[in-house]
C-alpha positions in Angstrom: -13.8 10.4 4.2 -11.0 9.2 6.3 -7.2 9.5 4.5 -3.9 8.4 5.8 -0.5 10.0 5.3 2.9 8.6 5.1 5.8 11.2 3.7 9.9 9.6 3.0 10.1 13.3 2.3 9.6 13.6 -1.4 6.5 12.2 -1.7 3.4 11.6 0.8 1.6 8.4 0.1 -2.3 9.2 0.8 -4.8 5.9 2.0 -8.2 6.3 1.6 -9.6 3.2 3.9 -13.3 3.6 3.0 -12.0 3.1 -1.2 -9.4 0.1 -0.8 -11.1 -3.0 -2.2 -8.3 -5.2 -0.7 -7.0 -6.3 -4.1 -3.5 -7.0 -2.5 -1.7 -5.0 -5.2 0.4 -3.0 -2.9 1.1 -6.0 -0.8 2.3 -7.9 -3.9 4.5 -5.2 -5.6 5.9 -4.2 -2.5 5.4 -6.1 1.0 8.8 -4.5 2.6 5.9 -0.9 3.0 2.9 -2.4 2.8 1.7 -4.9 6.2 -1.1 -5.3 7.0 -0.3 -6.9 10.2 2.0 -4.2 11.7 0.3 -0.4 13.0 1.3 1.7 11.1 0.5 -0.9 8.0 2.6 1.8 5.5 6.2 1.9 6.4 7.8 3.4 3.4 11.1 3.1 5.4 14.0 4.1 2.8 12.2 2.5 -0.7 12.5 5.0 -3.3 10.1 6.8 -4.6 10.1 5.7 -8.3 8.9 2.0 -6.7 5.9 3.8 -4.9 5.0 6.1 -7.3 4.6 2.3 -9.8 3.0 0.8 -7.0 0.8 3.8 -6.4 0.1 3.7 -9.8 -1.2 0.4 -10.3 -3.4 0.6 -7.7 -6.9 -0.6 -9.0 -9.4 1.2 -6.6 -7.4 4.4 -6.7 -7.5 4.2 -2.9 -3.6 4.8 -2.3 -2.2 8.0 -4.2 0.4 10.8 -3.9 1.2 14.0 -3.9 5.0 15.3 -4.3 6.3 17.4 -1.8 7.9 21.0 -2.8 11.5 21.6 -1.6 11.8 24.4 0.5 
């Protein structure tokens, strides 16, 4: 299965093409990352991470999740 990564440092967003169902919930929530008409579609530019781990969160096919990264 294909996954995508996007990192703002303290988190990495994952995308899991092959699971999205195209419900439009990022898009919605929060359409300054997610574009769908721009490569690459996820630009999590400087939105904070509490907004994407919500978004995340509410995503219905479990197709966009996270992991948070360790400080070094």
């Amino acid at each position: 299965m294909k996954e995508h990564e996007y990192s703002n440092g303290e988190i990495t967003v994952i995308w899991k093409p092959d699971v999205c169902q195209h419900s439009a919930v990022c898009l919605n929530l929060l359409p300054q990352v997610y574009n769908p008409g721009k490569r690459p579609w996820i630009n999590l530019g400087d939105t904070p991470s509490e907004l994407l781990r919500a978004q995340i969160n509410a995503c219905p096919s479990s197709a966009l999740s996270y992991i948070e990264n360790k400080e070094i």
